[in-house]
ZATI-708766 format. One record per residue (C-alpha): x, y, z; residue in one letter. Coordinates in Angstrom, 1 decimal. Layout:
       X       Y       Z  code
       X       Y       Z     A
...
END
This chain:
       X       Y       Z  code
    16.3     5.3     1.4     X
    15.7     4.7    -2.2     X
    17.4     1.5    -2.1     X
    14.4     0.0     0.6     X
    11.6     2.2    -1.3     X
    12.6     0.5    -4.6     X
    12.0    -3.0    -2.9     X
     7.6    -1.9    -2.5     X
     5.1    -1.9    -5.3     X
     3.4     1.2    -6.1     X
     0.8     2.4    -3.3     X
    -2.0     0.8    -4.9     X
    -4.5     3.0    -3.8     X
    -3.0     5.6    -5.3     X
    -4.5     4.1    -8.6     X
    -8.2     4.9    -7.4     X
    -7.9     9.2    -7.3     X
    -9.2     9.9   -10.9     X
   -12.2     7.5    -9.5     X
   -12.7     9.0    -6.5     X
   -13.1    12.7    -8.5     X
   -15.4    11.2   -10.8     X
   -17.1    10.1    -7.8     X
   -17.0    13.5    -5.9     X
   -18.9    15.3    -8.7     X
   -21.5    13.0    -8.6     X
   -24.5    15.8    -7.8     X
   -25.4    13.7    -4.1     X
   -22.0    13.2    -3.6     X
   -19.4    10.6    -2.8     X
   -20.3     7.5    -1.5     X
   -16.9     6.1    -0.7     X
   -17.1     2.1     0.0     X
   -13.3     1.9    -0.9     X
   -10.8     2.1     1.9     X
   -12.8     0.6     5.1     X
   -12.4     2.7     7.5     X
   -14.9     3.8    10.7     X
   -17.2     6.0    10.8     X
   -18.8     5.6    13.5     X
   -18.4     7.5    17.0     X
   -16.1     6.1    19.1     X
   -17.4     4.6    22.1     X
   -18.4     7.0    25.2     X
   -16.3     4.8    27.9     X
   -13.2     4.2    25.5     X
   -13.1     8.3    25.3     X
   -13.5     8.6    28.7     X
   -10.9     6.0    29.5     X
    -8.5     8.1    27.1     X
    -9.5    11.3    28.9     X
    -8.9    10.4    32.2     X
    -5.4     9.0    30.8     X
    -4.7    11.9    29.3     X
    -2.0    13.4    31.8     X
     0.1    10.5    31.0     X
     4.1    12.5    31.0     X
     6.2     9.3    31.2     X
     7.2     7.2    28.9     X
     4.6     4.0    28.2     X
     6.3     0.4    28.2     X
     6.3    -1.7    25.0     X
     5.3    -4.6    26.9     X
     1.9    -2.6    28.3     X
     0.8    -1.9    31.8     X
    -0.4    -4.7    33.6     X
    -3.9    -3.8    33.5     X
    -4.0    -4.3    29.9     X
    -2.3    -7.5    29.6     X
    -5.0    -8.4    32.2     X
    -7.8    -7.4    29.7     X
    -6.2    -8.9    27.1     X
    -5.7   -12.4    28.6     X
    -9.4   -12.0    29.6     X
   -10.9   -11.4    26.8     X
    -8.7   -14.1    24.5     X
   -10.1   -16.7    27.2     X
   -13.8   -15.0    27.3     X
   -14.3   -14.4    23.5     X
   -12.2   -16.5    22.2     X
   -12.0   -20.1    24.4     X
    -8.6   -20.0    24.7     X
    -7.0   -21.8    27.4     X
    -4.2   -20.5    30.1     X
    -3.3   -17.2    28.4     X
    -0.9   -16.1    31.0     X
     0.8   -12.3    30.3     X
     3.8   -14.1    28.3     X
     1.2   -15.0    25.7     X
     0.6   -11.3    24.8     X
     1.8    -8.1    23.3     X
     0.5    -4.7    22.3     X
     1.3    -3.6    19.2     X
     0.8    -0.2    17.3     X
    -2.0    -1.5    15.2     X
    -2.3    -4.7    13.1     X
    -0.7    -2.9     9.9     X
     2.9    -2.1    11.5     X
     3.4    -5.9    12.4     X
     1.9    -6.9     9.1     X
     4.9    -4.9     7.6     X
     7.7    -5.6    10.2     X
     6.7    -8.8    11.1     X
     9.2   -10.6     8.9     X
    11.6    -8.4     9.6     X
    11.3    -8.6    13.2     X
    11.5   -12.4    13.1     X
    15.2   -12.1    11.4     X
    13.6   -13.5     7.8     X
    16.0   -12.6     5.1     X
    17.4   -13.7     1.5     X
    16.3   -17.5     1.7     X
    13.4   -17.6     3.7     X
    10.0   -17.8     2.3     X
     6.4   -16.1     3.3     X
     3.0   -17.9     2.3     X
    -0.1   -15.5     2.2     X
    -3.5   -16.3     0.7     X
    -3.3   -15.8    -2.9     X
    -6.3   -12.9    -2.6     X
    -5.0   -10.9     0.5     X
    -4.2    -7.8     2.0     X
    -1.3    -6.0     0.3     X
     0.9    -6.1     3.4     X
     1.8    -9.4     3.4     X
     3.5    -8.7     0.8     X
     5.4    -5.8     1.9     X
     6.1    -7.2     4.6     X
     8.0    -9.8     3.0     X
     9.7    -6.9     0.9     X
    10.8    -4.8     3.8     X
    13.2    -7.9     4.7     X
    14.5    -9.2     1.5     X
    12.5   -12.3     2.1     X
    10.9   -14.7    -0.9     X
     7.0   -14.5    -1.1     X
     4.3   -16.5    -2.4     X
     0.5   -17.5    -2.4     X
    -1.9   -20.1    -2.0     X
    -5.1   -21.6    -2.7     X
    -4.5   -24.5     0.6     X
    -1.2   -23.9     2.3     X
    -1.1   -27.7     2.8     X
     0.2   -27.3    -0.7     X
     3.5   -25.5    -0.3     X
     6.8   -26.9    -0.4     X
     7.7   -26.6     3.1     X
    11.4   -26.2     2.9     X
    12.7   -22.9     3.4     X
     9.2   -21.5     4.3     X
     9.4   -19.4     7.5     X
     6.0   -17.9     7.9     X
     2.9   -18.9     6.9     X
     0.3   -16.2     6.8     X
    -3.9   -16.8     7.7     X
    -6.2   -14.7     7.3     X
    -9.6   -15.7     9.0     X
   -11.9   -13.8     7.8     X
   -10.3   -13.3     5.0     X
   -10.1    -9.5     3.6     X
   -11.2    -9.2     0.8     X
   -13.2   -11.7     0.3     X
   -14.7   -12.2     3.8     X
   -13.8   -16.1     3.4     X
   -13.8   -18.0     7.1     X
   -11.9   -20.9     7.8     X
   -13.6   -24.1     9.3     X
   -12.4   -25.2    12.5     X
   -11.4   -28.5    11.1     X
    -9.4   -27.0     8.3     X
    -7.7   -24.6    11.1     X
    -6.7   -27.4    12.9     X
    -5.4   -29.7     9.7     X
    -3.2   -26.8     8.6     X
    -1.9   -25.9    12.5     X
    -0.9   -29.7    12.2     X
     0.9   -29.3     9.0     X
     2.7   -26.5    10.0     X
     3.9   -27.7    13.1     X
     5.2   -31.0    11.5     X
     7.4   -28.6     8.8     X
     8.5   -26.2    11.6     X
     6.8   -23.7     9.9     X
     5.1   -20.6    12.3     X
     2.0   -19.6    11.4     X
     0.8   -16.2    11.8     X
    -3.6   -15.7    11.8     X
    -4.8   -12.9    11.1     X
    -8.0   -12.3    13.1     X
    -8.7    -9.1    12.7     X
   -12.7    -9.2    11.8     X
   -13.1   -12.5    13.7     X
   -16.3   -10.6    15.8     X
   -17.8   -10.0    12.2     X
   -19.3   -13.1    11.4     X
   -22.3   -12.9     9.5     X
   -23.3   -16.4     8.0     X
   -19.8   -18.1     9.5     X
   -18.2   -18.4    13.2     X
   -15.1   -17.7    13.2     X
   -12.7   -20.0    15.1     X
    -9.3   -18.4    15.9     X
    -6.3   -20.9    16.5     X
    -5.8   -20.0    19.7     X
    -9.2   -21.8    20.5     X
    -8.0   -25.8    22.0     X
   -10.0   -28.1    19.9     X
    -7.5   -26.3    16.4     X
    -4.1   -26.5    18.6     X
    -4.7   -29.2    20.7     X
    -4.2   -27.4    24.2     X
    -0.7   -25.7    22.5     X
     0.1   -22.6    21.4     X
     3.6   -24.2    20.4     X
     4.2   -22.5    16.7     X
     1.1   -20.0    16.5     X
     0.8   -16.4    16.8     X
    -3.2   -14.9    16.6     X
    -3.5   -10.8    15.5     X
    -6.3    -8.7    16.7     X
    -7.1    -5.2    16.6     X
    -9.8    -2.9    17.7     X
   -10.1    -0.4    15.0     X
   -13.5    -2.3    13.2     X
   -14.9    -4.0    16.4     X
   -14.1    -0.6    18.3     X
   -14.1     2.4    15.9     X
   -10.7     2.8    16.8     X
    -8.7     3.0    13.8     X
    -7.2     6.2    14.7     X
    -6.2     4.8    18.0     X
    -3.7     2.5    16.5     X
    -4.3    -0.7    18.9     X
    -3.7    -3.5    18.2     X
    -2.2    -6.5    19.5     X
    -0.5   -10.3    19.1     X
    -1.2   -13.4    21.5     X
     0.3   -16.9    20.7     X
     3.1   -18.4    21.3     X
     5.9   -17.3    24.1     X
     8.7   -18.6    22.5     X
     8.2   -15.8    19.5     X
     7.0   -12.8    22.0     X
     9.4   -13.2    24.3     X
    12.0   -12.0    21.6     X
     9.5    -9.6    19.1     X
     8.9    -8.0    22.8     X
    12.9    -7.2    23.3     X
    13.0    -6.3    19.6     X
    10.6    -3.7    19.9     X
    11.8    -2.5    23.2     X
    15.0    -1.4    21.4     X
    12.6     0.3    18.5     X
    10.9     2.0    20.9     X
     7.6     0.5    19.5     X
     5.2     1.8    22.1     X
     1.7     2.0    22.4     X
     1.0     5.5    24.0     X
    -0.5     5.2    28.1     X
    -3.9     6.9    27.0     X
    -4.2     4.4    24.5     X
    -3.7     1.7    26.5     X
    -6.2     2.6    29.0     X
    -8.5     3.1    26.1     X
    -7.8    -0.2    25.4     X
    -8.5    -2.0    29.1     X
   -12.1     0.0    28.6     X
   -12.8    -1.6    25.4     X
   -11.9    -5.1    25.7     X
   -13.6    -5.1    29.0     X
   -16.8    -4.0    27.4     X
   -18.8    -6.3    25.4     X
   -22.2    -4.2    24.7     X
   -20.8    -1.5    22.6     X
   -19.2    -4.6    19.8     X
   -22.9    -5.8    19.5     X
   -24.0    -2.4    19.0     X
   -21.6    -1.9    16.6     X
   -22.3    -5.1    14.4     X
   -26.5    -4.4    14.0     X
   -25.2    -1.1    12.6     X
   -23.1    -3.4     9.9     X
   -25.3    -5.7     9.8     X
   -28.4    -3.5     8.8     X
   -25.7    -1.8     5.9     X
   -24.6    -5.3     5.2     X
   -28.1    -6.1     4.1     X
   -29.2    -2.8     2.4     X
   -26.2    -2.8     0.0     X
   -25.9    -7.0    -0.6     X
   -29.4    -6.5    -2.1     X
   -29.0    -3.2    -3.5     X
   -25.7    -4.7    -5.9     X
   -27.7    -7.7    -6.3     X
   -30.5    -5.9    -7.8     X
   -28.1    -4.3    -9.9     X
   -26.9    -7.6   -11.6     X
   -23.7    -8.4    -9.2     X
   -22.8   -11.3    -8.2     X
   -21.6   -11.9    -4.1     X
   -18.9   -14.5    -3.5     X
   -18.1   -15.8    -0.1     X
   -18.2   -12.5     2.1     X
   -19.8   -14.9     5.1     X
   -17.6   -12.4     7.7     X
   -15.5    -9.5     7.8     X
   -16.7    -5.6     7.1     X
   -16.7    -6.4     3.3     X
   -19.2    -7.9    -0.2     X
   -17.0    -8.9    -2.2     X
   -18.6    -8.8    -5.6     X
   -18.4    -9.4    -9.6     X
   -20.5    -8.2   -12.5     X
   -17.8   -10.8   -14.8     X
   -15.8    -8.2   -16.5     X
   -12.5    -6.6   -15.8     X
   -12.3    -4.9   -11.9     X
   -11.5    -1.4   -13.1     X
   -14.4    -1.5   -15.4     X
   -16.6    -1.7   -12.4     X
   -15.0     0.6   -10.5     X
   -15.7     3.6   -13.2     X
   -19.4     2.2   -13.5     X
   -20.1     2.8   -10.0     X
   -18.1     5.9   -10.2     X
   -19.9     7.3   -12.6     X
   -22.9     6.8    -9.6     X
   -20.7     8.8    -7.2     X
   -19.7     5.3    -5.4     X
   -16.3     4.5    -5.2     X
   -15.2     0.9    -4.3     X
   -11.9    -0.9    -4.3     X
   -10.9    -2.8    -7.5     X
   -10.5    -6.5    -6.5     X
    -6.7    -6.7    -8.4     X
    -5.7    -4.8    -4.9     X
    -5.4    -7.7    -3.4     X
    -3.5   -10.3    -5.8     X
    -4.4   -11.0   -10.4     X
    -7.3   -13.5    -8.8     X
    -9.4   -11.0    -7.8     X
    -9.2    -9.3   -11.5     X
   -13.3    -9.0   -11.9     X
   -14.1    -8.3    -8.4     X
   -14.2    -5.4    -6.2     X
   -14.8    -5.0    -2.4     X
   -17.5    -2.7    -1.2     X
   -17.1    -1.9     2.6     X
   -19.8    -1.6     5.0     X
   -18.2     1.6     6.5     X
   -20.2     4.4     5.7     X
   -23.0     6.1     7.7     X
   -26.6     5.0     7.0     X
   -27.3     8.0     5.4     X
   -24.4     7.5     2.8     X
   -25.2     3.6     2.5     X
   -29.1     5.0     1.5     X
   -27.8     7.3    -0.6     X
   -25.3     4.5    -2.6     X
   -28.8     2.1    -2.4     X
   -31.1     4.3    -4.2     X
   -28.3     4.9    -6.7     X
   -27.8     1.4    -7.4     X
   -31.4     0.6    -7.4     X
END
């Protein structure tokens, strides 16, 4: 056990607990803008889709029940334009972090192989790369790596932290790269139905893959668009030729999304009012704390989508994060997520209004 645990980097946010007491003691409380996760209520028909589940004794399949491959497909082709998604183009998956991690693993990467991620990007990427003794490295414009040797090329549209979206054009130029070097890419789409100042595109969408899905894999999850973090659901849609064997892999590993879930699931994709509802609540937050840190003399970079500001007073990350400690608000520092984000941090949009009025008059 030590021998794989010795392979990770410390838990990074680990780092932030003396910052988040500081923040505690603040006399209004914590505001915490650190970790991004939901705060709102889950939706009335996802709970009673997960309710009426609930007497659920047998074992779920890996691959999904059919009703839930059907929402999936339906939504990929209604929210997403993509073309022809046929149940071999999908699988479940037990939220987006587990096949961040496994991902590389799964695929049979080892000593060798190589693993692209954006050089600011969530941590897992990373670790993912560690778990199976693969090479990893970042970039600015992927079009820019050596090809040989590399395996998997990580997106990640919008991008967290910084909330960076891709252009369609670029999408497609670096699909067409990849395709020519035998590379597979893997997008990231997780907060693709938070655009604020940006569409997002996803690459399953024809005009970046040219009618194909030949070499591409697309990751989505429900926990921001949904509130259902604690649901774990999540799933991957792309090319057939790499689910066919992830979905015998994970057979074997028993990687199952329970039945309730799954129902919960078919209720939420098939559902578009309670998304929109969802983003005028971050929308409204978006705007009270963008000009709330503004006022305060940050500056915002890029944050166009995604759940996140990500945002710079120029000086050293950790410096900021005990200034806005020291007003009960804790954020995350921006060296999280690679040494280029070393005078940034990321301030979520997940807290209730109450909290985000509170952190507002604070900052103000």
């Amino acid at each position: 056990m030590s021998a794989v645990s010795d392979r990770l980097p410390t838990f990074p946010w680990d780092k932030l607990e003396p910052y988040k007491k500081t923040a505690a003691a603040h006399p209004d409380g914590i505001v915490d803008l650190s970790v991004g996760t939901p705060v709102d209520p889950v939706p009335e028909l996802v709970q009673k889709a997960l309710i009426d589940a609930a007497d659920s004794p047998g074992y779920p399949t890996v691959w999904g029940t059919p009703a839930l491959r059907d929402a999936i497909c339906g939504w990929l082709e209604r929210r997403l334009g993509a073309r022809e998604v046929t149940h071999r183009h999908v699988l479940p998956v037990v939220g987006s972090k587990e096949l961040v991690a496994w991902l590389p693993t799964q695929l049979g990467l080892g000593p060798g192989d190589r693993v692209a991620y954006p050089r600011l990007a969530y941590p897992t990427y990373e670790v993912g790369a560690r778990l199976a003794r693969a090479e990893y490295e970042t970039y600015d414009d992927p079009r820019d790596l050596d090809p040989a040797g590399l395996k998997l090329l990580w997106l990640n549209s919008p991008s967290n932290p910084t909330g960076k979206v891709l252009g369609k054009e670029e999408l497609t130029e670096i699909v067409a790269w990849a395709r020519a070097h035998g590379v597979l890419v893997v997008s990231d789409e997780c907060y693709l139905e938070l655009g604020w100042e940006a569409d997002p595109v996803s690459v399953l969408h024809p005009d970046v893959n040219g009618g194909s899905y030949d070499g591409i894999v697309a990751v989505h999850s429900l926990s921001k668009r949904s509130n259902l973090a604690g649901y774990r659901a999540a799933f991957i849609a792309g090319d057939p030729a790499v689910l066919g064997p992830l979905l015998e892999i994970r057979k074997h590993g028993g990687m199952m999304t329970s039945a309730p879930t799954q129902a919960a699931v078919v209720a939420a994709l098939g559902d578009d009012a309670h998304v929109h509802e969802q983003r005028a609540r971050y929308a409204a937050r978006r705007e009270a704390l963008r000009s709330a840190l503004l006022s305060h003399g940050f500056r915002i970079e890029h944050s166009e989508a995604s759940l996140y500001l990500w945002a710079t007073r120029d000086e050293p990350c950790w410096t900021t994060v005990a200034h806005l400690a020291d007003l009960g608000i804790l954020v995350a520092p921006g060296d999280f997520y690679g040494p280029a984000g070393d005078t940034f941090v990321r301030v979520a949009l997940t807290a209730t209004d109450e909290r985000v009025q509170s952190a507002v008059s604070r900052l103000r």
